[in-house]
MISE-604259 format. One line per 5 residues: their letters; for each residue x, y, z of N, C-alpha, C. Coordinates in Angstrom, 1 decimal. Layout:
<recs>
a) X,Y,Z,X,Y,Z,X,Y,Z ~ ... .
</recs>
This chain:
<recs>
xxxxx) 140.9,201.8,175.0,141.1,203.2,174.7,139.8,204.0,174.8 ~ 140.1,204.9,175.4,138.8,206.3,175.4,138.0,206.4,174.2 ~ 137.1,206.7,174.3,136.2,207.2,173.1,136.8,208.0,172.6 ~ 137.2,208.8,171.2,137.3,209.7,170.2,136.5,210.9,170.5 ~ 136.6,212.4,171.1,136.1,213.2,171.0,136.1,213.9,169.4 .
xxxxx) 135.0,213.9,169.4,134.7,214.5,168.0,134.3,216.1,168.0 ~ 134.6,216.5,167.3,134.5,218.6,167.4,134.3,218.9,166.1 ~ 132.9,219.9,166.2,132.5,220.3,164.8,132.6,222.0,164.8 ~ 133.1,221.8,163.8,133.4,223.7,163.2,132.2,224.6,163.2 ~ 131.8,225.2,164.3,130.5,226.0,164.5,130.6,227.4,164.2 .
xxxxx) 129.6,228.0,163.5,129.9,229.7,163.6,128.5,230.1,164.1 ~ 128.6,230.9,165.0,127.4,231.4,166.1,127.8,232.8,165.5 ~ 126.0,233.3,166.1,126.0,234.8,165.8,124.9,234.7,167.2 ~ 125.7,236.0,168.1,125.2,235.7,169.5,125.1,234.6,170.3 ~ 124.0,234.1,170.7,124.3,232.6,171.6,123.3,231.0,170.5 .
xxxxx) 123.5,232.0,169.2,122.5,230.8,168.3,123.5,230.0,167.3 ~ 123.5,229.2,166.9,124.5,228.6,166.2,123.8,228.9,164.4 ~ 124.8,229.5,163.7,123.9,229.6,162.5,125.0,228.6,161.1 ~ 125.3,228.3,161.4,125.9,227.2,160.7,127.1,226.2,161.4 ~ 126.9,224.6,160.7,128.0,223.7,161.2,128.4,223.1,160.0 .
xxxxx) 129.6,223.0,160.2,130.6,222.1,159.3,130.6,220.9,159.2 ~ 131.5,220.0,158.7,132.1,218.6,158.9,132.6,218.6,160.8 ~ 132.2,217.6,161.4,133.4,217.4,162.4,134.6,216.8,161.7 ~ 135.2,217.9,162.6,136.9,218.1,162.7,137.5,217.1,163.8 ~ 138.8,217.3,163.8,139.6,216.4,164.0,140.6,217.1,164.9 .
xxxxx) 141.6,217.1,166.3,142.4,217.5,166.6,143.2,218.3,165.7 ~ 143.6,216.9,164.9,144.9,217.8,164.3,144.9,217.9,162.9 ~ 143.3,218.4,162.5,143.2,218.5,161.5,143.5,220.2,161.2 ~ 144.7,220.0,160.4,145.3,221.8,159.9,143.8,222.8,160.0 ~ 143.3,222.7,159.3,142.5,223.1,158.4,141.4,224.1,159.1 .
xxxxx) 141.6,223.3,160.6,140.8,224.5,162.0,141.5,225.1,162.4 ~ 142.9,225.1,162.4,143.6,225.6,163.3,144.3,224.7,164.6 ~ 145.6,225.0,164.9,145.8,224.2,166.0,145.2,224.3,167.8 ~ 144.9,222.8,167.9,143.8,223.4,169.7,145.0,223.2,170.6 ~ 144.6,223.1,171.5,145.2,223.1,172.9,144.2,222.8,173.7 .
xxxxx) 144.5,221.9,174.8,143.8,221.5,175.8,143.9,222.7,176.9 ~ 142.8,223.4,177.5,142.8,224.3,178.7,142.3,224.3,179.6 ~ 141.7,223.7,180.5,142.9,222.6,180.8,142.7,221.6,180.1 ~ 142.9,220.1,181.1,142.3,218.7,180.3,141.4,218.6,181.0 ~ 140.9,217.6,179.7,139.3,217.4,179.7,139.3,216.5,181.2 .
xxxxx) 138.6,216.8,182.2,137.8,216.6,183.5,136.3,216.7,183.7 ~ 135.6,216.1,184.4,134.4,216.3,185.2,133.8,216.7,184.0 ~ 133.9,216.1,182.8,132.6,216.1,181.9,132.5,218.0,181.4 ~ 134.0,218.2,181.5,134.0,219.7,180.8,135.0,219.8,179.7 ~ 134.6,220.2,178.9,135.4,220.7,177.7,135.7,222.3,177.3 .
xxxxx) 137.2,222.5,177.8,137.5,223.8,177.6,138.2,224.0,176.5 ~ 138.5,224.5,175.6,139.9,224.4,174.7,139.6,226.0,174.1 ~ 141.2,225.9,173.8,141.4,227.2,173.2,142.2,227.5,171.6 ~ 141.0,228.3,170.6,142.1,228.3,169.5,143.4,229.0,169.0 ~ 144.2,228.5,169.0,145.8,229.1,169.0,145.9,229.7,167.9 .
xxxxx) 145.2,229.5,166.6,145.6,229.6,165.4,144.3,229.3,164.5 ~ 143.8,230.8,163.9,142.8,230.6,163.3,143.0,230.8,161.2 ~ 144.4,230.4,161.2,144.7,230.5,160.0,143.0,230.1,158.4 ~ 143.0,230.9,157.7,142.3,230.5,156.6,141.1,230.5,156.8 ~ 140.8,231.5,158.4,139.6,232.0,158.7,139.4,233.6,158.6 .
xxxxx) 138.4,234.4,157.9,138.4,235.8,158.1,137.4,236.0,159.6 ~ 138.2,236.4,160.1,137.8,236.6,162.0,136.4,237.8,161.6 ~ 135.0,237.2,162.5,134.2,238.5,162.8,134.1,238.4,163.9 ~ 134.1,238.9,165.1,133.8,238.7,166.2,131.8,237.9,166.4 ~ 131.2,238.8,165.4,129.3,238.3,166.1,129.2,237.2,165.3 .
xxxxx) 130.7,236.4,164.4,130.3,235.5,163.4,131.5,234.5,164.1 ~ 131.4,234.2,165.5,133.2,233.4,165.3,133.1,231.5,165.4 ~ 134.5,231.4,165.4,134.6,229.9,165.2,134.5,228.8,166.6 ~ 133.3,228.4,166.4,133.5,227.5,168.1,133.8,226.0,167.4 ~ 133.9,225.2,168.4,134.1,223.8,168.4,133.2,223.7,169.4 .
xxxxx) 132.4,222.4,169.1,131.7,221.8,169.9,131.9,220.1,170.5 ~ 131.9,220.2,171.3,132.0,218.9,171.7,131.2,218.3,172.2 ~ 131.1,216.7,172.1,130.1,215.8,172.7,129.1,214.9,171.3 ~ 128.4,214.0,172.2,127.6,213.0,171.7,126.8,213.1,170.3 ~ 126.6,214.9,170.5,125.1,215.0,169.7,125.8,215.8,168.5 .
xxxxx) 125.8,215.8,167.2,126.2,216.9,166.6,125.2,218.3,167.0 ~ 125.7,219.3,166.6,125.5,220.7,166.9,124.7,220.8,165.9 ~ 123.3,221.8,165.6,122.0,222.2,164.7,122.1,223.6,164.6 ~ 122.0,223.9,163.6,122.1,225.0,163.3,120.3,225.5,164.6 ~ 120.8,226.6,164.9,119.2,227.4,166.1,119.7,226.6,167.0 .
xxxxx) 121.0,225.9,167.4,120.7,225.3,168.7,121.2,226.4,169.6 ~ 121.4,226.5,170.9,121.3,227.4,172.0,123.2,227.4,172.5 ~ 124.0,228.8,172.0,125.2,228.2,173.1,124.9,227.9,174.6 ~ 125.6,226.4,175.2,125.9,226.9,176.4,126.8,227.4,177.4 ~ 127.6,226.7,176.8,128.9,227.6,177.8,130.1,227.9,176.6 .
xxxxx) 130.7,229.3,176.9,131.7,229.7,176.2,133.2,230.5,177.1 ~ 134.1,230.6,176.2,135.0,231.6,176.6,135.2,232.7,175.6 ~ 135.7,233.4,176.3,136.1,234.5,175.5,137.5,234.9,175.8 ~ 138.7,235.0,174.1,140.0,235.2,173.9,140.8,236.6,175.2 ~ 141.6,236.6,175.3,141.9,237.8,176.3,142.1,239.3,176.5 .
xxxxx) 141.2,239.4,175.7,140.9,241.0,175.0,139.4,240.9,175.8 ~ 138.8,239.6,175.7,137.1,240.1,176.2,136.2,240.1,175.6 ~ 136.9,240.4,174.1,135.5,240.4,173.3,135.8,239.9,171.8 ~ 136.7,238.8,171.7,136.4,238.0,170.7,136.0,236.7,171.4 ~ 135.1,235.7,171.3,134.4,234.6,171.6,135.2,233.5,170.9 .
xxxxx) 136.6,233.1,171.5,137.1,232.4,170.1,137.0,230.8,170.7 ~ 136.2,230.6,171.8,136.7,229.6,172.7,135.8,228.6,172.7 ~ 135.5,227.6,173.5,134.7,225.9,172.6,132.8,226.7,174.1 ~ 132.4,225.7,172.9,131.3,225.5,173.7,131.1,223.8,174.2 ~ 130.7,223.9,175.1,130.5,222.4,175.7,128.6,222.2,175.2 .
xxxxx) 128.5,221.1,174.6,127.7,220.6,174.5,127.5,218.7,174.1 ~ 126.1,218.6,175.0,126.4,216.5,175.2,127.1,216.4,176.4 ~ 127.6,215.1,176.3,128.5,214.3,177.3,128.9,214.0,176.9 ~ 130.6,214.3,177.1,131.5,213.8,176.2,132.2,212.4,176.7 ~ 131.6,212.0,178.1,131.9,211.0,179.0,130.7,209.9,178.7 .
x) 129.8,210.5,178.3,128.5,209.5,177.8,129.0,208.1,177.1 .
</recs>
């Protein structure tokens, strides 16, 4: 069986990470439900959150997931993001590590 991608509850303000959570779990309620967007290929991790229940939304304060080897540090650097389809809420994963590692 595949390795376990593990995803931790990140809240960035700009491209800095200023706090992390517990890693989370797929189908752990408590983030919200993910969705694969697509599936995970070529060492990229895209996903999208459908459902940010039991979060108060700020746009410069939002909720990423991170994925990969390393956990996420708070001052660490985003590198790649999406943004929801309005443009300007950031609600979408950042890829960080190798999740193929």
């Amino acid at each position: 069986m595949a390795n376990k991608q593990i995803y931790y509850q990140v809240f960035v303000k700009g491209n800095s990470i200023i706090d992390v959570k517990k890693p989370v779990d797929d189908n752990d309620p408590t983030i919200g439900r993910l969705q694969t967007s697509p599936p995970l290929n070529a060492g990229k991790v895209k996903r999208e959150i459908v459902k940010q229940e039991g979060y108060p939304f700020d746009p410069t304060t939002a909720l990423y997931l991170v994925a990969g080897d390393d956990a996420p540090a708070k001052d660490d650097q985003i590198i790649e993001g999406q943004y929801g389809a309005d443009q300007e809420h950031p609600i979408a994963v950042v890829f960080k590590g190798d999740p193929t590692a």
